[in-house]
N, C-alpha and C positions, 0 to 999 in steps of 0.2 A: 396497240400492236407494235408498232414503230419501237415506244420506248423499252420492250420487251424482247426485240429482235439488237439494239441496242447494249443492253444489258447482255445479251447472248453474248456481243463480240466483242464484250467488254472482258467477259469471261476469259473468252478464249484466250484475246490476246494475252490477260496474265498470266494464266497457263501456260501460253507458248513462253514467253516473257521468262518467269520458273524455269523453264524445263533447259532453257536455255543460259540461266544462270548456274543449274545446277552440273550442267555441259561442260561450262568453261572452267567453273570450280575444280571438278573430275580430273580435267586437261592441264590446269595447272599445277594440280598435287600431283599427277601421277609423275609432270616432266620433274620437279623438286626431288621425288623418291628418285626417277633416273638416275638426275644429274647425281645425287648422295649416291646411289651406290658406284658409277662411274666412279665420282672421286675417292671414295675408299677402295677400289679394284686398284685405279693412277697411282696411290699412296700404295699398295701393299706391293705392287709389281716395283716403282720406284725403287722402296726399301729394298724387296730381294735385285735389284740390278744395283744398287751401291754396294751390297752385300759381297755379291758374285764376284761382280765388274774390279770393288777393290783389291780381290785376293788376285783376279788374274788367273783363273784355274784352265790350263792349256791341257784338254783331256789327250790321253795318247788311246791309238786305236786297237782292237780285239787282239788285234796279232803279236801287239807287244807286251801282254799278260806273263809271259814267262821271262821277261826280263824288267829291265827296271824303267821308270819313265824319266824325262829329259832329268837331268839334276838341276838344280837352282844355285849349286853350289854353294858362298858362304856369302851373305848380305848384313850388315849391320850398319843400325840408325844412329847418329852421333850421341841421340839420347841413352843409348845404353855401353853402357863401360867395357862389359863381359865381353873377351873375344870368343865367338863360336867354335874357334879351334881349344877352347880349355875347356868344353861341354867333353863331359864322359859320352852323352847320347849322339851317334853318328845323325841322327835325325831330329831335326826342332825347327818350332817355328814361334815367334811372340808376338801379338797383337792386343792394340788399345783396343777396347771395345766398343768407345766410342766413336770414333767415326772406322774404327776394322784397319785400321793403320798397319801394316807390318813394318817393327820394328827391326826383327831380327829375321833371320833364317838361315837354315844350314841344311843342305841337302832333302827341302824340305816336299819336291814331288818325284823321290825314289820312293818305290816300291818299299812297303813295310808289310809286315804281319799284325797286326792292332790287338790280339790278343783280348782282354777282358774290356780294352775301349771299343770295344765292339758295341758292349752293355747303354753306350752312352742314347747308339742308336734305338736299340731294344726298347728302351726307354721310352724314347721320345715316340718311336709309332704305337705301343703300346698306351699309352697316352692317350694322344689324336685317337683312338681306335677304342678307346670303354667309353662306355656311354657313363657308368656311375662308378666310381673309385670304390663305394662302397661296400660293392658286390660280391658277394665270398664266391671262392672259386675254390674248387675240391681237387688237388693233386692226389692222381691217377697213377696208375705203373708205368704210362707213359711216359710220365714226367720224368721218372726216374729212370731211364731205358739205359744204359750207357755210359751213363755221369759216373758213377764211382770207379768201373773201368778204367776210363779216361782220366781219373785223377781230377775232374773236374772241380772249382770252388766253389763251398755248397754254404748256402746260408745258414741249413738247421731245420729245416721244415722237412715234417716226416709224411710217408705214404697216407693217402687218406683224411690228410688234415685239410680242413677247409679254412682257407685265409683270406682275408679281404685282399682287395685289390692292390689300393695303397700301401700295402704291408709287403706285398709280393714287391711291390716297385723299390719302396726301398730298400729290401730283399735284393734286385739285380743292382742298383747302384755303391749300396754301402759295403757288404761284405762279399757283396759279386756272385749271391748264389745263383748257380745255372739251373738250380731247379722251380726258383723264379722263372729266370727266362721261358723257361719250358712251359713250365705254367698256363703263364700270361699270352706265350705264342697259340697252345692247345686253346684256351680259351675264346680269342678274337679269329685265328684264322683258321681252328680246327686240327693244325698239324704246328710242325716246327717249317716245315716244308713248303706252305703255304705263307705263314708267316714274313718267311726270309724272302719271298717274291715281295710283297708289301715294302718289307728293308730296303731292296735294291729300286725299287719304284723311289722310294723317298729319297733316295742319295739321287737318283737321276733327277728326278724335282729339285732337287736344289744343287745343281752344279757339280755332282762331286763324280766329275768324269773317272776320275782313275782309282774307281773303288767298287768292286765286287766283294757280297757276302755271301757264303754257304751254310752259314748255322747263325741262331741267334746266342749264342754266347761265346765264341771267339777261340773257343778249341783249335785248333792250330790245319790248314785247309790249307794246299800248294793254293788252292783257287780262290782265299780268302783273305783280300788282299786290300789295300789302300796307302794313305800319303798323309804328311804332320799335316798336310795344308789342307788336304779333304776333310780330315777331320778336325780343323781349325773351324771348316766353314758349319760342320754338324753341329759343336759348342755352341757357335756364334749365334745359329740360330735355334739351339733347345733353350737356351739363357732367354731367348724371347717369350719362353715359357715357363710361367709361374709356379707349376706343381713340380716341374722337371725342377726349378731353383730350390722349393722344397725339398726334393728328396736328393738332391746333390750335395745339399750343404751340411747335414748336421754331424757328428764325430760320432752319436750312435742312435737310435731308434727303441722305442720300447712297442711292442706288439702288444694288443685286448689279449682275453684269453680265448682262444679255441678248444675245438676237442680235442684235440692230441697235447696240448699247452697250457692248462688251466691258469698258469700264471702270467703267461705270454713268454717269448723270448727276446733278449736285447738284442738286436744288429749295431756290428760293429765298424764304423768306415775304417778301412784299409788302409787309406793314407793318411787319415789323421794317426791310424795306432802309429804307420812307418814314419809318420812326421814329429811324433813323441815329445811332444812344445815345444818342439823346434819351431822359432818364427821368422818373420823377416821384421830390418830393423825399420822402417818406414810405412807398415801396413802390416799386411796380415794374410794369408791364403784361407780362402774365404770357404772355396770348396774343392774336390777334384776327385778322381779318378784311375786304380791305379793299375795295370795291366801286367801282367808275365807266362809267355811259353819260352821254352826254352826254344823255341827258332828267333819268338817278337824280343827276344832278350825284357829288361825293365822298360816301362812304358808310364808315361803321367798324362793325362790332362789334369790341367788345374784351371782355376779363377782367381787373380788374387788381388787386391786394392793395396795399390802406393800412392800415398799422398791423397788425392780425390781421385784418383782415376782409376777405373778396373782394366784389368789384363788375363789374357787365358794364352798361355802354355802347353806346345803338345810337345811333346819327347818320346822317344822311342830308340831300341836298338842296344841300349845300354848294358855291358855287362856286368856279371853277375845273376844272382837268383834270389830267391826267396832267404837263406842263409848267409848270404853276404852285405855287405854295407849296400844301402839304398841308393844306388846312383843317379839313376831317377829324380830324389828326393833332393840330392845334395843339389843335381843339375839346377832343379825348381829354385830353391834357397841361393843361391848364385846369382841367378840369371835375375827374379826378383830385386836383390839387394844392388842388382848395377844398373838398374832405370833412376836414372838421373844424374848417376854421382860423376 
């Protein structure tokens, strides 16, 4: 009886023993998962305050939307040659990518019109916001509401054609169709309307105090407005996205075929056609982005690698049009060719 009542507590104890092992175990993986996601939150917050912090983005308040915000005036780093008074564009800004350096700048948190760098935005929430790239979306009459009115630039995609997703994206970034944007906006948030709330959420998530959007494609809006340096900091961080680098960079796009398209159709980037093998002598412009209303004058975001290093480029303001020399282009090719010399 004894060695029985024995064996009971011998029982138990291992069981408690177990249960207690299995406690601690529990306790210790779950604080390991903590601490890991702690430190990727410390790491992603870090990143965006080096990010923000480097550019300096001094937001101005609601009341001074109908004029321009503080200027910056004209800044330049010994590394670059170019003086910002020979830029054709009243508005630039140049930054390393790697540590977000501004090299250059010229009037770079006035008030601008962004025109088709609008699309850069479009993009990137659009993006964050599909679940599968893959997914054919059916442009509606919606899509088309207004755009050829407005003169808008349209990729080539007809009423009722169903296009993949990625097709639409490189649709807004390469030839700048707005009826991509529309699309892709109808798609995720139901409306254009709905959409462009998301837009301004993300510009406010990332620092870009002195930038309101009213449309996703950059049709010309007294109240649709931003800065080279806001949209320095939008680049800075869609480049930290892979699909966005995909469909920024290539000179043109061949689409599957659809039902409206049996063959598909080619998209063409706008600044590779306006950049016409024109290169720079020490690298190469890698990808960009290129904007015009007649209020935002010519407008670029670029990317481009000199020597090892990447740099992006925002310009704006520039005159001329679509019919006259690329000032825009020429500014890029400039301002590129006098990092280092």
């Amino acid at each position: 009886m004894v060695r029985k009542v024995k064996k009971k507590k011998s029982k138990i104890l291992i069981s408690v023993a177990f249960l207690l092992m299995v406690g601690i175990t529990a306790f210790v993986y779950k604080s390991i998962i903590i601490l890991g996601y702690q430190h990727i939150f410390e790491k992603e917050y870090d990143d965006k305050t080096t990010l923000y912090s480097s550019l300096k983005i001094t937001p101005y308040s609601s009341d001074d939307r109908t004029t321009s915000a503080p200027s910056s005036n004209i800044e330049l780093d010994p590394s670059v040659s170019i003086s910002p008074d020979k830029l054709n564009s009243p508005n630039a800004i140049l930054i390393r990518l790697k540590d977000y350096t501004i090299l250059m700048q010229k009037n770079s948190e006035e008030k601008i019109y962004p025109a088709s760098l609008t699309k850069m935005m479009t993009a990137i929430v659009a993006i964050e916001n599909l679940p599968d790239l893959k997914e054919e979306i059916k442009l509606s009459n919606s899509t088309f509401q207004g755009l050829y009115e407005a003169d808008a630039s349209m990729a080539g995609f007809k009423l009722g054609e169903q296009v993949r997703a990625i097709d639409l994206l490189y649709g807004v970034m390469l030839p700048s169709g707005a009826e991509c944007c529309i699309g892709l906006a109808d798609q995720i948030a139901g409306s254009e309307q709905n959409f462009v709330k998301i837009m301004n959420q993300k510009a406010a998530d990332l620092g870009m105090g002195n930038t309101h959007f009213e449309n996703a494609t950059g049709l010309h809006n007294e109240n649709h407005y931003t800065t080279v340096k806001d949209l320095a900091i939008l680049l800075s961080y869609a480049l930290q996205n892979d699909t966005f680098r995909e469909i920024f960079a290539p000179s043109h796009h061949f689409t599957p075929s659809t039902n409206k398209h049996p063959g598909g159709i080619t998209l063409y980037s706008t600044m590779f056609k306006e950049l016409n093998n024109q290169n720079i002598i020490d690298g190469e412009i890698l990808e960009g982005k290129t904007g015009y209303t007649d209020e935002a004058g010519l407008c670029l975001a670029s990317l481009a690698k000199v020597g090892k290093q990447e740099y992006i480029l925002i310009s704006a303001g520039a005159k001329g049009d679509h019919h006259s020399e690329q000032y825009n282009i020429t500014d890029a090719l400039a301002v590129y060719n006098s990092i280092g010399k």
